[in-house]
Backbone as CSV, one residue per row, in Angstrom:
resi,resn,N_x,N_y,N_z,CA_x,CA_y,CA_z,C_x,C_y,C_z
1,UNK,-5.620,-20.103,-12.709,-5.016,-19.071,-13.544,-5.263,-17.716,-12.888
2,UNK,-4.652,-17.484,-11.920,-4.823,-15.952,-11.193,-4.225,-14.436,-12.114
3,UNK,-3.555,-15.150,-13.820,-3.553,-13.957,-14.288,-4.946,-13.219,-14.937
4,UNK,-5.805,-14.134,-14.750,-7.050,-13.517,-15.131,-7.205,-12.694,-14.299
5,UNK,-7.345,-12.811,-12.654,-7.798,-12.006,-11.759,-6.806,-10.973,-12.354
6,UNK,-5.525,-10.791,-12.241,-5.025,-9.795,-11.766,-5.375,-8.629,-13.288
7,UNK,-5.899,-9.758,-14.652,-5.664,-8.310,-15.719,-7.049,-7.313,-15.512
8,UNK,-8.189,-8.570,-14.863,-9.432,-7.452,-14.626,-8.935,-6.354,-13.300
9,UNK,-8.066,-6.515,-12.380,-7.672,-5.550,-11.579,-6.991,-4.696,-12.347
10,UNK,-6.748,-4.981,-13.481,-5.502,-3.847,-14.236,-6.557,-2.997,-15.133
11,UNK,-7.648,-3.553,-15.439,-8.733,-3.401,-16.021,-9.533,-2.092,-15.641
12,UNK,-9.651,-2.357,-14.576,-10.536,-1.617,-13.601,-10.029,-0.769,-12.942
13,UNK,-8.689,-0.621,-12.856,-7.310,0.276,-12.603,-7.778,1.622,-13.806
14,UNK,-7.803,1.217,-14.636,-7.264,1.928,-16.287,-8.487,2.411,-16.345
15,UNK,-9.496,1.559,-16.444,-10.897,2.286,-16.252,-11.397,3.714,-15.312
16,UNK,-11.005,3.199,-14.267,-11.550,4.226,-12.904,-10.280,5.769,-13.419
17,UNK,-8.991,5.287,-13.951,-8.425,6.591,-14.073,-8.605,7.050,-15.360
18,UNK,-9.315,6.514,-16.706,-10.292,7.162,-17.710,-11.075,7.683,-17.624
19,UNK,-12.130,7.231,-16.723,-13.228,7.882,-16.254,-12.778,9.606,-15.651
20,UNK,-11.554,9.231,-14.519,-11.458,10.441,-13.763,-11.014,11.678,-14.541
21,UNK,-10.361,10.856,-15.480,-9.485,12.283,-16.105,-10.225,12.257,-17.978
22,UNK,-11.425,11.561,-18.276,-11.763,11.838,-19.319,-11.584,11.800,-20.689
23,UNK,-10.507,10.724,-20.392,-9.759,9.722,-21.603,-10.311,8.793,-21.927
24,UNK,-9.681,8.379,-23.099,-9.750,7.255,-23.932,-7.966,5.748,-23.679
25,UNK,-8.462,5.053,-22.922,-7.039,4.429,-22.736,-6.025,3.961,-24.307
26,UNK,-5.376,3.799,-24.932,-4.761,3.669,-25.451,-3.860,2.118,-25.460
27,UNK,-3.161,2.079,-24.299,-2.194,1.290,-23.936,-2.028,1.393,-22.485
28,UNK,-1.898,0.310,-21.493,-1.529,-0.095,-20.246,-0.204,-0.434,-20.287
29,UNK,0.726,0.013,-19.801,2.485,-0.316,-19.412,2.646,-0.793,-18.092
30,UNK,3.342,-2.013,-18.002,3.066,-2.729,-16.854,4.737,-3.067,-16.912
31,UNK,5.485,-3.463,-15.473,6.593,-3.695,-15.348,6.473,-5.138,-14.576
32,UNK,6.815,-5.739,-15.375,6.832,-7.151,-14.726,8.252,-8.189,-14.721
33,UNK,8.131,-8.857,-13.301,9.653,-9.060,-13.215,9.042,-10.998,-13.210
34,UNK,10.237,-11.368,-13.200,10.477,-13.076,-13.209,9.880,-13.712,-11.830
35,UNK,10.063,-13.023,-10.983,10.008,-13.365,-9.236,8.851,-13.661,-8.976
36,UNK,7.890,-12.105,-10.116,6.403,-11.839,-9.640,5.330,-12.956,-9.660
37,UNK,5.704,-14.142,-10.413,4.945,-15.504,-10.363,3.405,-15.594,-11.198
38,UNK,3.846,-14.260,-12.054,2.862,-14.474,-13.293,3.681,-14.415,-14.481
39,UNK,2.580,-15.696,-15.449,3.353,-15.745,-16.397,2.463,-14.781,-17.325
40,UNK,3.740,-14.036,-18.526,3.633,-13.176,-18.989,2.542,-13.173,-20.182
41,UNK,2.465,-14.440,-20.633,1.491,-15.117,-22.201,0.053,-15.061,-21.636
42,UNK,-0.192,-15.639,-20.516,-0.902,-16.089,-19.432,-1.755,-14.565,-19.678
43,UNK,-1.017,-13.721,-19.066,-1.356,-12.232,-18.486,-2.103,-11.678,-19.440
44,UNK,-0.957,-11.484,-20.748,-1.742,-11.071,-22.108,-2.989,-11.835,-22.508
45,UNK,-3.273,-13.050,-22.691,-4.202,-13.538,-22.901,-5.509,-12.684,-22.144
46,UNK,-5.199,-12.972,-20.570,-5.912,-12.525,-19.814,-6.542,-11.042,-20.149
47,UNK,-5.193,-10.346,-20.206,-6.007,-8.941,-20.241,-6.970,-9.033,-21.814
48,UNK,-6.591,-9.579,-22.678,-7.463,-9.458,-23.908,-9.326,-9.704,-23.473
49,UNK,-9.100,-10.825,-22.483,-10.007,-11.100,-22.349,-11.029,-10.312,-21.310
50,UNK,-10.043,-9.935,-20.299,-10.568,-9.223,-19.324,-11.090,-7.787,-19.914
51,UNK,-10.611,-7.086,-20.949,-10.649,-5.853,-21.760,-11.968,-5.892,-22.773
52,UNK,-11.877,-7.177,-22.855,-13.546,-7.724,-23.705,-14.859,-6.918,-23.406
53,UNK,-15.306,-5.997,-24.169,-16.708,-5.523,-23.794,-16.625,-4.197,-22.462
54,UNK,-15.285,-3.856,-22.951,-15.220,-2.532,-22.161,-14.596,-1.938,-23.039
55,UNK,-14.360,-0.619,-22.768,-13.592,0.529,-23.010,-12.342,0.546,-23.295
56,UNK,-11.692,-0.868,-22.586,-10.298,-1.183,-22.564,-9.886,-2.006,-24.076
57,UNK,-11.199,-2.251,-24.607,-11.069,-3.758,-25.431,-10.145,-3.469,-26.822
58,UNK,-9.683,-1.787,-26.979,-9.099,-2.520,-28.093,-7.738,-1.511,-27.819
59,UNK,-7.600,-1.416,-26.254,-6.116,-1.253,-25.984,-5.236,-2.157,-25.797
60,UNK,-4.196,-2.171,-25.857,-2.719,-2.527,-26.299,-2.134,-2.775,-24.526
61,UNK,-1.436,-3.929,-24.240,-0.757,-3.985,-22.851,0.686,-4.266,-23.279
62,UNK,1.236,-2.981,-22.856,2.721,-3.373,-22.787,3.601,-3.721,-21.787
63,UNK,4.533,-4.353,-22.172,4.941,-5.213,-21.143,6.386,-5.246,-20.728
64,UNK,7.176,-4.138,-20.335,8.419,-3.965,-19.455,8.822,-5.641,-18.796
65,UNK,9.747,-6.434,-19.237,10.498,-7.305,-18.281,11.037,-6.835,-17.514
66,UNK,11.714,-6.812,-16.466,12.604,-6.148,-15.593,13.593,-7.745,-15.155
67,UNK,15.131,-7.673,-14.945,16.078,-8.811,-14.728,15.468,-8.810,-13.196
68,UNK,16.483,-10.087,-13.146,16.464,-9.908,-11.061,17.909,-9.562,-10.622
69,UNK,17.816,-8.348,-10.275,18.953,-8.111,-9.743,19.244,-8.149,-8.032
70,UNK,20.067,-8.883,-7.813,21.031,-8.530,-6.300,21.751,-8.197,-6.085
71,UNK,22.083,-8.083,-4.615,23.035,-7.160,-3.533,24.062,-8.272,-3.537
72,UNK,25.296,-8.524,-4.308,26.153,-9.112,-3.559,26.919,-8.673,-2.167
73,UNK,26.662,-9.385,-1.702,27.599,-9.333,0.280,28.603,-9.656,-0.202
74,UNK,29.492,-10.227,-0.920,31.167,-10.094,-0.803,31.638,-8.953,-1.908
75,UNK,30.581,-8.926,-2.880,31.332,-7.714,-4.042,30.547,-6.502,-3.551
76,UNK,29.552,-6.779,-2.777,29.569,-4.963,-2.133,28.325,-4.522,-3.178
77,UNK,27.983,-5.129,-3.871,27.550,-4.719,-5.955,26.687,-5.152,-6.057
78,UNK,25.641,-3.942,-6.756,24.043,-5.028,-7.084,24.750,-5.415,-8.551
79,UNK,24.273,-7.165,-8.590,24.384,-7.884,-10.007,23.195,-7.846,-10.356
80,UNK,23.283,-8.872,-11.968,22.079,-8.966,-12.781,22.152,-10.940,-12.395
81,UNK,21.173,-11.497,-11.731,21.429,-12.688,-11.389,21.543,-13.850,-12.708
82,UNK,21.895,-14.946,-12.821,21.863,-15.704,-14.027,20.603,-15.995,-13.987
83,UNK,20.296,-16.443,-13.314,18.544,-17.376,-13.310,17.655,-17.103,-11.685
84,UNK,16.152,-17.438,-11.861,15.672,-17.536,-10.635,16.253,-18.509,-9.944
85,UNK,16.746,-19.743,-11.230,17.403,-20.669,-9.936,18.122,-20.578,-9.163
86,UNK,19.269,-19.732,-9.631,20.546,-18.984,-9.120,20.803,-18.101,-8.757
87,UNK,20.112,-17.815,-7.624,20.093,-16.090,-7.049,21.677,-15.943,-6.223
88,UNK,22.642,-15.927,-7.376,23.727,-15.468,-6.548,24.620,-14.766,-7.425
89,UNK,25.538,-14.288,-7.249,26.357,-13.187,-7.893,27.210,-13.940,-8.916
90,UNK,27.070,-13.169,-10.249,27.560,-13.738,-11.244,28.956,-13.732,-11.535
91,UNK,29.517,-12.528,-10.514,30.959,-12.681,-11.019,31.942,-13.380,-9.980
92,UNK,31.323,-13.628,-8.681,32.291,-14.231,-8.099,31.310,-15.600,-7.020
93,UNK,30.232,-15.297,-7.565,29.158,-17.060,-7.515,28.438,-16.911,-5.878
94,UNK,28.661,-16.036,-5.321,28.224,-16.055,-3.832,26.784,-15.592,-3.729
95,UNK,25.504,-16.462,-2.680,24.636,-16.982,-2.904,23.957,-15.254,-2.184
96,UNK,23.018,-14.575,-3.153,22.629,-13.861,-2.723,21.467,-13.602,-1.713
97,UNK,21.801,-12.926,-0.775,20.819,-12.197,0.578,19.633,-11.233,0.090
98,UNK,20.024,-10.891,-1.258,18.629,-9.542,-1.067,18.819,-9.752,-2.443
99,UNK,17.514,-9.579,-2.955,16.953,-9.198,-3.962,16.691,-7.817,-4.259
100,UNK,16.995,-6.928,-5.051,16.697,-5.564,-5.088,15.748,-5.207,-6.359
101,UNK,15.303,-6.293,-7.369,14.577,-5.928,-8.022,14.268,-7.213,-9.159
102,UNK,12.954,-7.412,-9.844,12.851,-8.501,-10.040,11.506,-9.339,-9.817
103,UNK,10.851,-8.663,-8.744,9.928,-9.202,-8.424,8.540,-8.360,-8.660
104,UNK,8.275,-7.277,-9.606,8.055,-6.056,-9.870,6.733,-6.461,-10.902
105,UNK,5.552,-6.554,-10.369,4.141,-6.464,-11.152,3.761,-4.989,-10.686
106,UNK,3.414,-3.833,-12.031,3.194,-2.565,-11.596,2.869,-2.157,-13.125
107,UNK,1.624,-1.295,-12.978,1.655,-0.430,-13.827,2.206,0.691,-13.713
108,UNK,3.100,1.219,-14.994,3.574,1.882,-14.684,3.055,3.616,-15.577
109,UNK,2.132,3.229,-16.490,1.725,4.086,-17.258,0.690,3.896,-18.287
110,UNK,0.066,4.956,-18.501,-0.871,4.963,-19.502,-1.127,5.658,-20.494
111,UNK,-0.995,4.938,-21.869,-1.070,5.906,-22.693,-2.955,6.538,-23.180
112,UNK,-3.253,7.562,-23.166,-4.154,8.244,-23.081,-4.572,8.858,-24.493
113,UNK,-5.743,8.848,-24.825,-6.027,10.343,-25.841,-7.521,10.908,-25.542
114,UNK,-7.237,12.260,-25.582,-8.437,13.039,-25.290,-9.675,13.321,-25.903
């Protein structure tokens, strides 16, 4: 279960920038995509646990999905793909080359109080 590792890294993220700036964390906002190969229940669990007996323990993790979108090569067009299974363009089915977004584990914010 490597979402444990990653919520004490999110942990210790949120921590070190409370400390610096003299807050109280609130909420962790995290952008997480389908690609990124953590599951999302998994994660939450994790961070509850990882947040246990710190500072973090009775903040809130929110959780941004992000689609997977690609570059279709014949429509020229980033799509929104149907599935991970199906990384290809939805309107005219051609098997996509690039991924442009989708694969996206990031915090992206923190809510704070002073």
């Amino acid at each position: 279960m490597h979402e444990l590792s990653i919520a004490v890294s999110i942990v210790d993220l949120a921590q070190e920038e409370a400390a610096a700036r003299h807050v109280r964390i609130l909420a962790v906002h995290l952008k997480l995509g389908p690609l990124s190969g953590v599951v999302r229940e998994a994660l939450e669990g994790s961070f509850e646990i990882a947040a246990a007996g710190t500072p973090l323990e009775s903040a809130r993790l929110v959780i941004l999905e992000t689609p997977i979108v690609v570059l279709c090569p014949q429509c020229q067009a980033e799509r929104t793909a149907p599935s991970m299974q199906a990384l290809r363009c939805p309107d005219c089915g051609t098997p996509a080359l690039k991924v442009l977004q989708g694969a996206e584990l990031q915090v992206t914010g923190l809510e704070v109080e002073a």
